[in-house]
C-alpha positions, -999 to +999 in steps of 0.1 A: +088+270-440+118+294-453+114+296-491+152+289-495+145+258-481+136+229-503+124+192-497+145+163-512+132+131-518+161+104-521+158+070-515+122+069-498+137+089-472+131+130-474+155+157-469+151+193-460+181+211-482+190+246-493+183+254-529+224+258-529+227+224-517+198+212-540+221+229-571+253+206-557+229+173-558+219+182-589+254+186-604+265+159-586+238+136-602+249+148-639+281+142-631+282+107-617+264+075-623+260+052-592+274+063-561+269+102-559+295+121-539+292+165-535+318+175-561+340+207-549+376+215-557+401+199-535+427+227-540+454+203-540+466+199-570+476+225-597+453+251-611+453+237-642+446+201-632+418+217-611+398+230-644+403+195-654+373+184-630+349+214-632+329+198-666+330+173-685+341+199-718+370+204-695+379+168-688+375+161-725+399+191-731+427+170-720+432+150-751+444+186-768+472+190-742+485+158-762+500+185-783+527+190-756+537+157-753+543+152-786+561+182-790+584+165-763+590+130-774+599+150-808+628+167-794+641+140-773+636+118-798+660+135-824+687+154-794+688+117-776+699+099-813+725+128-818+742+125-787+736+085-782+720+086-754+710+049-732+673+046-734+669+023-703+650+046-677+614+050-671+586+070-650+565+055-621+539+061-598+531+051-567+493+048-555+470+041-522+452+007-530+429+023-500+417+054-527+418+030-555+403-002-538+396-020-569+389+013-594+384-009-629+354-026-610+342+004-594+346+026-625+315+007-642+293+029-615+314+060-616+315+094-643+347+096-661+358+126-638+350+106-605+377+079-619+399+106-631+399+124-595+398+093-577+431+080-601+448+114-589+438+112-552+456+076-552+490+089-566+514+097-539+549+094-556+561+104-589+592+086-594+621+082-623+643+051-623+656+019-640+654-016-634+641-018-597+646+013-586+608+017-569+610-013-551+644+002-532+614+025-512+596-005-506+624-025-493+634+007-469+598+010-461+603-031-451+629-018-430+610+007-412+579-015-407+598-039-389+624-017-369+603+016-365+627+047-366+605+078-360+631+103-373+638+084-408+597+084-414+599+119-404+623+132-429+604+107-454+568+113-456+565+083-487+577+061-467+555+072-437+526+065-457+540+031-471+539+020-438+506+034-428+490+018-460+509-016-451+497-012-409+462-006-424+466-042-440+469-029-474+492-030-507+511-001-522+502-002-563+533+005-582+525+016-622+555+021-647+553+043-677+571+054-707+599+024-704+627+032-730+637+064-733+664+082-721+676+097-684+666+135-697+634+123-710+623+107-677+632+137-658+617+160-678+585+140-676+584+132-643+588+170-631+561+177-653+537+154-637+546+165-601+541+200-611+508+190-626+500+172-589+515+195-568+536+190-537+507+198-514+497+166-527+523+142-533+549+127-509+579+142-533+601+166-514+615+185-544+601+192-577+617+178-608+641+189-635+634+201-670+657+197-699+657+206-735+622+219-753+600+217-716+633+238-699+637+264-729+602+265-744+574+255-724+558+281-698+550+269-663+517+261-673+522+246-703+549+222-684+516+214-662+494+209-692+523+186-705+521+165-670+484+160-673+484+146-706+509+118-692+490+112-663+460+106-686+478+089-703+492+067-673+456+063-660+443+047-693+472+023-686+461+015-649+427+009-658+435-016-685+454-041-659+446-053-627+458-040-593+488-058-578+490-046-543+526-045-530+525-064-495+558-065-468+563-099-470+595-115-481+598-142-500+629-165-494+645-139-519+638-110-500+618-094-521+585-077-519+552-098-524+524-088-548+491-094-534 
């Protein structure tokens, strides 16, 4: 037998492995509790999210890149009261019940960075809005389920997948965040978070706009930094509620059914 091979016992069954594939099971063993999945960089997201699932002193980091945020809802906080500014917008994301498939319940068998990932891997739309502004993609997507239009999904790959989630029998999840502050703020926060996520990843066609401190001060990564702390923040959110999965059916108001 080759002495870079090595045999794995798991599960009363054995394994012949690599010692490079016995060092991933071992990492992936003190990295997550229950299931065990090979941990590797997806490459999708930002650099900076990336580090963000190497170790857990890395994950844990993220709670310092609070420091951005603050620094933000400082200076919107005293430009928006100068100028008067309506505080009626808010942030939102748009996830995969498919990825998530119940995440609160499954979390109590996962590490912290396998719920992190997973939360991250779900998001497919970063949005900014007020009143019911997400559900205008759902009722488009409606639309599209029920007179296909090949072009239109196309040109829109978020409502492409709306409809692929819905064909697979499945709910879109629709999460709101930071209600109450002003059109500036949400934009600045929500190209934050889509730089932090990266296009490769989402279903957004454009990045986002900065304004005020984020546009003047921040560096590139630091605006990335600044869009991880809210999507922490956002996924503390989702994991205290329950998920509502977003169905095409219409009531006899013809609007969109939660699940």
């Amino acid at each position: 037998m080759s002495k870079s091979l090595v045999i794995l016992l798991v599960q009363s069954e054995w394994f012949l492995v690599s010692k490079h594939e016995l060092i991933s099971f071992r990492r992936c063993i003190s990295h997550t509790l229950g299931v065990l999945h090979k941990p590797r960089s997806s490459k999708q997201f930002s650099p900076e999210l990336e580090q963000t699932f190497i170790s857990e002193k890395n994950y844990n980091n993220i709670k310092k890149f609070t420091k951005y945020e603050i620094k933000h809802r400082n200076w919107h906080a005293a430009n928006n009261d100068k100028k008067q500014t309506p505080r009626i917008y808010f942030n939102y994301l748009m996830l995969d019940s498919r990825i998530t498939n119940n995440l609160k319940k499954r979390a109590l068998r996962m590490h912290q960075i396998d719920v992190w990932l997973t939360f991250l891997r779900s998001v497919f739309y970063v949005g900014k809005g007020k009143a019911l502004r997400p559900y205008v993609h759902l009722q488009h997507a409606q639309k599209l389920l029920q007179e296909p239009d090949q072009l239109k999904l196309a040109k829109d790959p978020k409502l492409a997948l709306i409809v692929k989630i819905w064909q697979d029998k499945r709910g879109v999840l629709l999460l709101h965040g930071f209600r109450g502050i002003s059109s500036y703020d949400a934009h600045s926060r929500e190209a934050a978070m889509i730089d932090a996520l990266g296009l490769n990843h989402l279903t957004n066609r454009r990045v986002g706009l900065y304004f005020g401190v984020n546009k003047n001060h921040f560096t590139i990564g630091q605006r990335r930094l600044l869009g991880i702390a809210l999507l922490h923040k956002l996924l503390t959110k989702f994991m205290a509620g329950k998920e509502h999965e977003l169905l095409p059916q219409l009531s006899t108001h013809g609007h969109i059914q939660a699940a």
